[in-house]
C-alpha positions as a Markdown table, in Angstrom:
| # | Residue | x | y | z |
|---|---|---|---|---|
| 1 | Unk | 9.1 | -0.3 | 27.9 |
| 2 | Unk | 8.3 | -2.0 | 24.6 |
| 3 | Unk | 10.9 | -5.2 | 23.2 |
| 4 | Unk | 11.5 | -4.2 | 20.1 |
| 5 | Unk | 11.8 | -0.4 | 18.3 |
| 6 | Unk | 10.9 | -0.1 | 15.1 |
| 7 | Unk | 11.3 | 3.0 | 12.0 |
| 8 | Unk | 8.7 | 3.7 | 9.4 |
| 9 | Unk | 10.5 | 4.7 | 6.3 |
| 10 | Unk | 8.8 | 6.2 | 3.5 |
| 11 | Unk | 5.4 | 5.8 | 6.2 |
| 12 | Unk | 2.6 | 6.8 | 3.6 |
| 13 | Unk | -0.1 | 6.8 | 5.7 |
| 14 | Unk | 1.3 | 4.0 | 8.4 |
| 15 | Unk | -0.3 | 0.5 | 6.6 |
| 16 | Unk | 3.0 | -1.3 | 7.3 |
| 17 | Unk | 3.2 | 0.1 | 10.7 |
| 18 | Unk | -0.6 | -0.9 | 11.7 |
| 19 | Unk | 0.4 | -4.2 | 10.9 |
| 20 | Unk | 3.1 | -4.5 | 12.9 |
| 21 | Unk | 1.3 | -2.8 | 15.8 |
| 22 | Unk | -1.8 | -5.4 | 15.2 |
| 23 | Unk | 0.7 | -8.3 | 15.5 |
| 24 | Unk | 3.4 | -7.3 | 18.4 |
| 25 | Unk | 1.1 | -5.3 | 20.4 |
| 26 | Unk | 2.5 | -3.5 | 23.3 |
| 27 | Unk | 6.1 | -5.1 | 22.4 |
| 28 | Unk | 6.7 | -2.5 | 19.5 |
| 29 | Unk | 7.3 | 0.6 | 19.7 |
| 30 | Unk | 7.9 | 3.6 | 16.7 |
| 31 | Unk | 10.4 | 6.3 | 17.5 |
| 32 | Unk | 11.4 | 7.4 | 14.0 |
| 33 | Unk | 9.1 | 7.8 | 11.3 |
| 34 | Unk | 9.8 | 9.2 | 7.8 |
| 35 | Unk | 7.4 | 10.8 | 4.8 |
| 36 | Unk | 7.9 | 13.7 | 2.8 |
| 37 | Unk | 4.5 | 14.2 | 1.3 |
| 38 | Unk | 2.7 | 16.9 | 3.4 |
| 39 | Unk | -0.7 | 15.3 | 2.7 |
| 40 | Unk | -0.2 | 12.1 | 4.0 |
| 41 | Unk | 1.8 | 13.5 | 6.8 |
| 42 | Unk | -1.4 | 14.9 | 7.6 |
| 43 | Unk | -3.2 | 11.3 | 7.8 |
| 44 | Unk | -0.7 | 9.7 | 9.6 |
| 45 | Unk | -0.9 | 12.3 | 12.4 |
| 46 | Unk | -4.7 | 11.8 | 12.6 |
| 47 | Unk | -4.2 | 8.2 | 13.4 |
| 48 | Unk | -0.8 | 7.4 | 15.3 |
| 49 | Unk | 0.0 | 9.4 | 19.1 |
| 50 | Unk | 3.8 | 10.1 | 19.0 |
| 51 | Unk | 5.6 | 12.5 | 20.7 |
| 52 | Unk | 8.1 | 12.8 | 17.8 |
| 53 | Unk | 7.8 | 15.3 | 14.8 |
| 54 | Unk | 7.3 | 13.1 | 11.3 |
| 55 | Unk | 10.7 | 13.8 | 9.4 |
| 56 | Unk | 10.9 | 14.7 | 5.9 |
| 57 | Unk | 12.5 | 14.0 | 3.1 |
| 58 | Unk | 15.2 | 10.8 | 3.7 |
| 59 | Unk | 18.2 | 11.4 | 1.8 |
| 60 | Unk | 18.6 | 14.8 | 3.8 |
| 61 | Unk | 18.6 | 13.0 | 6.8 |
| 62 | Unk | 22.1 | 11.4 | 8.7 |
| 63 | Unk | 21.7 | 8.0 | 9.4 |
| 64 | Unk | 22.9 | 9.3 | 13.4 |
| 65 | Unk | 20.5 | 11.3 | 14.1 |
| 66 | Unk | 18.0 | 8.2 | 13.9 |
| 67 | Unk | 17.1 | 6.6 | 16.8 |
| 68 | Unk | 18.6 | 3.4 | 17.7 |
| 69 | Unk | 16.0 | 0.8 | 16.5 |
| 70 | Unk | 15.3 | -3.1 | 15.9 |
| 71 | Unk | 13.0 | -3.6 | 13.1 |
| 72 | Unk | 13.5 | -1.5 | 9.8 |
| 73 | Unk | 10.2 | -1.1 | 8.1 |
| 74 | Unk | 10.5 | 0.2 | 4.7 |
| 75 | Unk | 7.5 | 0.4 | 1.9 |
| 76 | Unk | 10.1 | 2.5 | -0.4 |
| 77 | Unk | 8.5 | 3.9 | -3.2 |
| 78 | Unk | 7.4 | 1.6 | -6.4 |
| 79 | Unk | 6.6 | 3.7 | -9.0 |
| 80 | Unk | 10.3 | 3.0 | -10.0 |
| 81 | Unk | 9.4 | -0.7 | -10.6 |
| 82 | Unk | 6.1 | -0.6 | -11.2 |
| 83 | Unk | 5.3 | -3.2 | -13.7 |
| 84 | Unk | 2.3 | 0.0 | -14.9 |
| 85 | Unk | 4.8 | 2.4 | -14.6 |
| 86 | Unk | 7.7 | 2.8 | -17.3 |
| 87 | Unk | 9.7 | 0.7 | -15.4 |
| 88 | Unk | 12.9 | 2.6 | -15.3 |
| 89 | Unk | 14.3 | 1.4 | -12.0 |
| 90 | Unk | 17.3 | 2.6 | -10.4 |
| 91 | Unk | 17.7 | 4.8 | -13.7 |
| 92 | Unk | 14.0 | 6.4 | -12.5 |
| 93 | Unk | 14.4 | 10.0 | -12.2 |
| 94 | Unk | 12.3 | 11.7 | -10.1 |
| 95 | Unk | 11.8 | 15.9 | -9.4 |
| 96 | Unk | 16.3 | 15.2 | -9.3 |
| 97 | Unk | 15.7 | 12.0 | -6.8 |
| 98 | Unk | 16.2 | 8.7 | -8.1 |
| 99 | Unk | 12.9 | 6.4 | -6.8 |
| 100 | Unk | 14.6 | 3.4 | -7.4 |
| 101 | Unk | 17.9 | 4.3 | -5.1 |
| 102 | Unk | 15.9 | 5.9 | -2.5 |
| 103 | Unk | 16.2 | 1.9 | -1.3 |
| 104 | Unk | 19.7 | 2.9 | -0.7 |
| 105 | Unk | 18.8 | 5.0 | 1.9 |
| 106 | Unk | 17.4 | 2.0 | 3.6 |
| 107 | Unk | 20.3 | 0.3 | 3.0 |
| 108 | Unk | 22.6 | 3.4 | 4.6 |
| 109 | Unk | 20.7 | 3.7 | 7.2 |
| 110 | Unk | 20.5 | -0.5 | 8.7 |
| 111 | Unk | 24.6 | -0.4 | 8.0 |
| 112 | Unk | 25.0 | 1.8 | 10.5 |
| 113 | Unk | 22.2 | 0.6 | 13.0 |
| 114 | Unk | 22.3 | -2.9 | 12.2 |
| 115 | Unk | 18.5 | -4.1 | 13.0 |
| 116 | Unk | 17.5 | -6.9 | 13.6 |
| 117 | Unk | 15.0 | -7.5 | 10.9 |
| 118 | Unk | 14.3 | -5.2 | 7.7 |
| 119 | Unk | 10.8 | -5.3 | 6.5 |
| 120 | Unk | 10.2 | -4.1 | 2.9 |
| 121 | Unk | 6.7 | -4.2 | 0.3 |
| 122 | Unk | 7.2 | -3.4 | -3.1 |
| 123 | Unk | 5.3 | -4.3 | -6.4 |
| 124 | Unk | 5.1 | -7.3 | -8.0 |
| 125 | Unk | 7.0 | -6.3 | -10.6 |
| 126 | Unk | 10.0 | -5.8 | -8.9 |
| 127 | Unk | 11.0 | -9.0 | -9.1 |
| 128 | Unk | 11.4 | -9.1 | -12.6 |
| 129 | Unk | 12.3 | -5.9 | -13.5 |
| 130 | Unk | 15.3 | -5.6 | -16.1 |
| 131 | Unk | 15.3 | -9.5 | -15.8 |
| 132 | Unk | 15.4 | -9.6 | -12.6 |
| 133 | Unk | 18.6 | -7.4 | -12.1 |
| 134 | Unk | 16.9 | -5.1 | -10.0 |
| 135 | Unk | 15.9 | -7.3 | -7.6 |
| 136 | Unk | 19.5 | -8.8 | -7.6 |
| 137 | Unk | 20.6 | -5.3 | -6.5 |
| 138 | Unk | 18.6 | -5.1 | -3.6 |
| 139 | Unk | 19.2 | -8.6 | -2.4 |
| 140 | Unk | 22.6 | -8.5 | -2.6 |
| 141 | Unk | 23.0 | -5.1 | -0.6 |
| 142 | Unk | 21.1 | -6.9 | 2.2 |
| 143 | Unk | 23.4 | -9.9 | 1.9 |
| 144 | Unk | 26.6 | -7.7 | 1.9 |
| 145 | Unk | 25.1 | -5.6 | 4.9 |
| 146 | Unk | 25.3 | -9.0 | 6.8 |
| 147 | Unk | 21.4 | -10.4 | 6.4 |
| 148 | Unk | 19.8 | -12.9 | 5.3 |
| 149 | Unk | 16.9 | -12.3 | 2.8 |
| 150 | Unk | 13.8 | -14.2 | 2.2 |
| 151 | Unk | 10.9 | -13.0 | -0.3 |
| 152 | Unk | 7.6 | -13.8 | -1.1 |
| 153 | Unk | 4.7 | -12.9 | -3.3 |
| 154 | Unk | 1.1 | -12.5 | -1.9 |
| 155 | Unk | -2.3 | -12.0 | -2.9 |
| 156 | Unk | -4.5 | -9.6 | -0.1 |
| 157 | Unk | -7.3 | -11.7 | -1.5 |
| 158 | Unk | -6.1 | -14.3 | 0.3 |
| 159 | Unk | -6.0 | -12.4 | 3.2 |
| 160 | Unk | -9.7 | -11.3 | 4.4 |
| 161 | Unk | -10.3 | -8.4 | 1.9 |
| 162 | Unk | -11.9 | -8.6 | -1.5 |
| 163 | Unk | -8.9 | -6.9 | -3.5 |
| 164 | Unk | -6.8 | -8.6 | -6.4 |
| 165 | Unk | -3.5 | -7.3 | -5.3 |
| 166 | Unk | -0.2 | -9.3 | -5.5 |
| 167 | Unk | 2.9 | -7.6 | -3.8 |
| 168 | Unk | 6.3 | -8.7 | -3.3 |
| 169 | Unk | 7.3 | -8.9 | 0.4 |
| 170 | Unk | 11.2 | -8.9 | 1.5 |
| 171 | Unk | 11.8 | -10.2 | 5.4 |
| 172 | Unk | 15.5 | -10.3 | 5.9 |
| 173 | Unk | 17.3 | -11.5 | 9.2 |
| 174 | Unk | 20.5 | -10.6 | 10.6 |
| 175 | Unk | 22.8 | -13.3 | 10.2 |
| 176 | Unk | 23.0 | -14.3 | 13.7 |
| 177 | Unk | 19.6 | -14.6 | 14.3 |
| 178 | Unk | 18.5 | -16.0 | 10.6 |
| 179 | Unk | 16.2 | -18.8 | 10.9 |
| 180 | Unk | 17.3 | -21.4 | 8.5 |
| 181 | Unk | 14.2 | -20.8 | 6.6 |
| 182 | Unk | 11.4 | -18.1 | 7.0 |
| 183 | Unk | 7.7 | -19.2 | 6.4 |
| 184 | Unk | 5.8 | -16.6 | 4.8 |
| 185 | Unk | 2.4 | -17.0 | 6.1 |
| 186 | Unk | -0.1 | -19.3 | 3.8 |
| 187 | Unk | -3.7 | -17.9 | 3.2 |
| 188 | Unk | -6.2 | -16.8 | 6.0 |
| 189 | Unk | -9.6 | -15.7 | 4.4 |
| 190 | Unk | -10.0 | -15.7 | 1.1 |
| 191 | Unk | -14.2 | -15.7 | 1.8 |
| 192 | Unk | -14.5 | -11.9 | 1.5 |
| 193 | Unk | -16.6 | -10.5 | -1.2 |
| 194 | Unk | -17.1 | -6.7 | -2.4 |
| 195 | Unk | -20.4 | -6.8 | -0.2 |
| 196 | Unk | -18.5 | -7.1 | 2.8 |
| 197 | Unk | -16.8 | -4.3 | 2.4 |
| 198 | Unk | -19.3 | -1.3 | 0.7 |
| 199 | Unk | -21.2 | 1.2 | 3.3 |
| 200 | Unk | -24.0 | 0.5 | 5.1 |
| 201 | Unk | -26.1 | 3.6 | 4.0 |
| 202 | Unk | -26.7 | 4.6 | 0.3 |
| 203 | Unk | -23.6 | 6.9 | -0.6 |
| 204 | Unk | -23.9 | 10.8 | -1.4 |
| 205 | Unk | -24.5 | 11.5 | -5.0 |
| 206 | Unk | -21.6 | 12.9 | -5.6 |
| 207 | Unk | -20.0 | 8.9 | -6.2 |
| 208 | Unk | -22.2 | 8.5 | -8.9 |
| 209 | Unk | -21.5 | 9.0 | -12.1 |
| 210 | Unk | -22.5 | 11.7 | -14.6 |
| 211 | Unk | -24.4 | 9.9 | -17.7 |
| 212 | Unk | -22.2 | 12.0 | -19.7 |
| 213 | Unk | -19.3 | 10.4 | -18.4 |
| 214 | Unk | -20.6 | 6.6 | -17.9 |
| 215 | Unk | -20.7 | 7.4 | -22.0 |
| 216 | Unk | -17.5 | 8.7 | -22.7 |
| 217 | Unk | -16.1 | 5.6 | -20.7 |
| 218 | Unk | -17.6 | 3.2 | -22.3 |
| 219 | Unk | -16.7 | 4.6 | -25.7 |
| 220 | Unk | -13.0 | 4.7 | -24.7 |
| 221 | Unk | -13.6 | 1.1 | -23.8 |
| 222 | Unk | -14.8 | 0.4 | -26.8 |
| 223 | Unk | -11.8 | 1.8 | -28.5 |
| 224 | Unk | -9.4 | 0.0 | -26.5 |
| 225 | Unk | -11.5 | -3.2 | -27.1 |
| 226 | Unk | -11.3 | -3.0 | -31.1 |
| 227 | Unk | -7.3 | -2.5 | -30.6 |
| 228 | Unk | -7.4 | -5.3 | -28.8 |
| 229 | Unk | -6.5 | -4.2 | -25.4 |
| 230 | Unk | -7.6 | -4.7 | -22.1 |
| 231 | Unk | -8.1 | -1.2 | -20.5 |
| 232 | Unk | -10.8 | 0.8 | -20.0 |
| 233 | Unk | -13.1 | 0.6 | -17.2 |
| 234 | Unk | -14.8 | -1.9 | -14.6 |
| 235 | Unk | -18.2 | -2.4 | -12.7 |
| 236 | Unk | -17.5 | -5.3 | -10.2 |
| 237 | Unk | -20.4 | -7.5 | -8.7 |
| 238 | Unk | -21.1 | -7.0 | -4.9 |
| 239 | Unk | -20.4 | -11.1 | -5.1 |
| 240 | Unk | -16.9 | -10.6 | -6.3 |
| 241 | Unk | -13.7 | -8.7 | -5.8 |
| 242 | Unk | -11.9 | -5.4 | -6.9 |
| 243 | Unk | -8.8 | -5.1 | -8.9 |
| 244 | Unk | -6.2 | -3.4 | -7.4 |
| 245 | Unk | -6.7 | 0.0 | -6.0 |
| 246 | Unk | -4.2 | 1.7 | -7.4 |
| 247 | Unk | -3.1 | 6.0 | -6.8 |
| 248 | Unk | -3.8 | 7.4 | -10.3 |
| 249 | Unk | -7.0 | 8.0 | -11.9 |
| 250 | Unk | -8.1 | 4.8 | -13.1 |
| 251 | Unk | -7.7 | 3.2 | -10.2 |
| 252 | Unk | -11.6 | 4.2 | -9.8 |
| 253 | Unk | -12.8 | 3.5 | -12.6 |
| 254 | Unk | -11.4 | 0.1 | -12.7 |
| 255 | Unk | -14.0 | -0.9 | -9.5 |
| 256 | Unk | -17.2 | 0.9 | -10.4 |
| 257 | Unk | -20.3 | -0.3 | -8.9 |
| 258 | Unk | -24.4 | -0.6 | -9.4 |
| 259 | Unk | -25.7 | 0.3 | -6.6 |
| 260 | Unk | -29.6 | 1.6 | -6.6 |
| 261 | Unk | -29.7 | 2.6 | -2.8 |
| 262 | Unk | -29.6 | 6.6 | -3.1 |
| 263 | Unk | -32.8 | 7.4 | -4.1 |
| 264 | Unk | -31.9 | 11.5 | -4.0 |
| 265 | Unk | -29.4 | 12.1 | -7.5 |
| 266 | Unk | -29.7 | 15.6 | -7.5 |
| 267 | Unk | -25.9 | 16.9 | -8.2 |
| 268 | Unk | -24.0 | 18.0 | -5.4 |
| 269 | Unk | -21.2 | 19.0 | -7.3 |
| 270 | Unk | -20.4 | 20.4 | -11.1 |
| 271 | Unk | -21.1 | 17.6 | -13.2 |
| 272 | Unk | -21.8 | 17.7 | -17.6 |
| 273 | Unk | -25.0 | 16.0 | -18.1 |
| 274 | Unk | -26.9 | 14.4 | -15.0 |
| 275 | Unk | -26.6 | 11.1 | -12.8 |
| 276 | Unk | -26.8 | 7.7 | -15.1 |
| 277 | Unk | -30.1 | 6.3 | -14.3 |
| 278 | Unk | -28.1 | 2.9 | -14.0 |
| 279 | Unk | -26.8 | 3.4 | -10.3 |
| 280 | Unk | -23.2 | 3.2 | -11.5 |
| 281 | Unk | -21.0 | 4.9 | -8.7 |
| 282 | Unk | -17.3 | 5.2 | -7.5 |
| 283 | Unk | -16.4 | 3.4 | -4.4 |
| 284 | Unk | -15.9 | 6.3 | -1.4 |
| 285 | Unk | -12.4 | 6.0 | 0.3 |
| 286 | Unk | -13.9 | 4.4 | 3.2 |
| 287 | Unk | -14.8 | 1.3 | 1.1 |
| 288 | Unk | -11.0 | 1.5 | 0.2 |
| 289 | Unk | -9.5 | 1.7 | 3.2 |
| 290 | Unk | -11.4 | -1.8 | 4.2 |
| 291 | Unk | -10.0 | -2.5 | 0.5 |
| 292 | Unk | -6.7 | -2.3 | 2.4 |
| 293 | Unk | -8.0 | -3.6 | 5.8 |
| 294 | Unk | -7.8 | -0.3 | 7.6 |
| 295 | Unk | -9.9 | -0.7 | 10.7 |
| 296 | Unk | -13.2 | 1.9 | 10.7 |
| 297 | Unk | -11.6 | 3.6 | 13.5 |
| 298 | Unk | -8.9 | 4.7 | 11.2 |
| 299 | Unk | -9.4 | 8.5 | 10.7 |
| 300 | Unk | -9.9 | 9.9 | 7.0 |
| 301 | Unk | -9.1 | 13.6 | 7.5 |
| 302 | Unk | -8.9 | 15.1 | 4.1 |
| 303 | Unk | -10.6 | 15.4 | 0.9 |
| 304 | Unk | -11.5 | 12.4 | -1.4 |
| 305 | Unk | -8.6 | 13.0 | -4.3 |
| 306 | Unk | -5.9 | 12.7 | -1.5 |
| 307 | Unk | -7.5 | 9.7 | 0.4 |
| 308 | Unk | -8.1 | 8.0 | -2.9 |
| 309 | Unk | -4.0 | 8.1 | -3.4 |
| 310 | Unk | -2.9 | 7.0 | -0.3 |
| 311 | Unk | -5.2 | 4.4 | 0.2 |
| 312 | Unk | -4.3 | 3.0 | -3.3 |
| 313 | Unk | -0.2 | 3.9 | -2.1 |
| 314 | Unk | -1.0 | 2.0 | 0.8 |
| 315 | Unk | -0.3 | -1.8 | 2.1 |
| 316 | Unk | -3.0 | -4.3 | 3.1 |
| 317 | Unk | -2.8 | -3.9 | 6.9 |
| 318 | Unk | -4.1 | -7.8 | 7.1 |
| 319 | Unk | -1.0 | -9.3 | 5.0 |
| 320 | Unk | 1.4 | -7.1 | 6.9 |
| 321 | Unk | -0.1 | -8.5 | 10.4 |
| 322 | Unk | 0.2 | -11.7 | 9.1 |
| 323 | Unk | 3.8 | -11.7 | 8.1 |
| 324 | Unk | 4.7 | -9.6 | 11.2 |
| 325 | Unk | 3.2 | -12.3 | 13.2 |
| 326 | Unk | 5.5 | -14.8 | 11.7 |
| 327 | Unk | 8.8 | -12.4 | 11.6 |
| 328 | Unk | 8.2 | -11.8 | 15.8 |
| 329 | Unk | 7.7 | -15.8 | 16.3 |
| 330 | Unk | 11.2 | -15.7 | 15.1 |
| 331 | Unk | 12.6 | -12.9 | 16.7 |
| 332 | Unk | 11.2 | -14.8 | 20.1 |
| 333 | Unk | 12.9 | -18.3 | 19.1 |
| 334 | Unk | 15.9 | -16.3 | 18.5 |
């Protein structure tokens, strides 16, 4: 029998959970686990052995009928506070739900289990959303709920993957086991370079880009430049590091590539024009899922637009391990 049981709310593809697992081993065990989009249902099955249906959508769900558990885990969504997004936060309407208060349903669910630890990753911008109200909000429920709450910002460049990402990370403690202070763990690696990551064999044609649309990017570039902003897309050296992968469109684009391996361009797929002659290509979403620190082993079942968005949904696994590690050398010196 494992120590400690833990829930994966609003799972995604099972980042925060891989973590955990990397850094409790046998001691932890998932019996509840929560996702209502179908497609990365679908991922998450590929890769985790439970004997437990994924559940759906979380509001429907009574907080009783949840297993009896010790560590929340909870990567609620972030569009709501996205500092990309339009930043509408617990106003955020979403297809009727509210993004931003489905953290209450975290916060229904641990007052009537009362966990040990609730583990939360949200963006950056959360912190500082409507001057920091938001935030507020969210700390105080824990506080109220009978927790104490540490938080922390980290880079998973810092963490043994070439990827510019800066999250906010919430740990909070039950009150009677609350360390005085947490330590959130300092950097481990910060060596890793895009090389490390790409694949070992040349990439199908079909990650290249059209010469067609290498041009109509760098005109909208250009357009953005004489504005004076910043978008517009991004070919990163093998000897540096991505920006953040992120789940819409651009995400790509932001982390193109030169990469003169493939020697065969013929198009595999519908394309205007023909394959740029300059060896620019898209990253596949096996060099984003080491982006992320997913493991090889991790199974990529479905088609390149869905991996794309959960991968760039996803946690780093490697900053997650690292703060589990930290959160179970407290729950032992408890």
């Amino acid at each position: 029998m494992a120590k400690y049981k833990s829930i994966d709310l609003f799972a995604g593809i099972g980042g925060i959970r891989l973590g955990f697992d990397r850094a409790f081993g046998d001691e932890i065990s998932t019996v509840f686990v929560s996702e209502w989009d179908e497609y990365a249902q679908k991922t998450y099955k590929a890769n985790f052995d439970d004997s437990f249906e994924i559940s759906g959508d979380i509001t429907k769900i009574n907080e009783s009928d949840i297993p009896k558990f010790d560590i929340c885990l909870a990567g609620f969504p972030c569009q709501a506070f996205s500092l990309a997004g339009k930043r509408q936060g617990f106003d955020d309407n979403y297809k009727g739900l509210c993004r931003g208060t489905l953290f209450m349903d975290v916060a229904r669910i641990c007052e009537y289990h009362k966990p040990r630890v609730i583990f939360c990753e949200n963006v950056k911008g959360l912190k500082i959303h409507d001057r920091g109200r938001t935030f507020e909000i969210i700390r105080k429920t824990f506080e109220d709920l009978g927790y104490k709450v540490f938080s922390e910002v980290l880079n998973s460049k810092d963490f043994g993957v070439p990827q510019n990402r800066e999250r906010i990370y919430i740990v909070a403690f039950r009150n009677d086991i609350a360390p005085e202070e947490f330590e959130f763990p300092k950097a481990t690696d910060d060596t890793k370079r895009i090389k490390d990551i790409v694949e070992e064999k040349p990439v199908p044609a079909k990650y290249y880009l059209s010469d067609v649309y290498v041009e109509t990017l760098r005109r909208h570039k250009a357009r953005h430049e004489a504005k004076g902003n910043g978008f517009g897309y991004e070919i990163r050296e093998w000897d540096g590091i991505a920006g953040a992968i992120v789940c819409g469109g651009m995400g790509r684009e932001r982390n193109l590539l030169i990469d003169k391996r493939q020697k065969d361009l013929t198009p595999t797929t519908h394309i205007k024009g023909e394959i740029n002659k300059e060896g620019i290509r898209k990253m596949t979403p096996r060099e984003w899922a080491r982006l992320q620190g997913f493991p090889d082993t991790f199974n990529l079942p479905l088609a390149d637009v869905h991996l794309y968005k959960q991968f760039g949904n996803s946690v780093t696994v490697n900053v997650i391990e690292a703060i589990a590690k930290q959160i179970k050398e407290v729950l032992e010196n408890a």
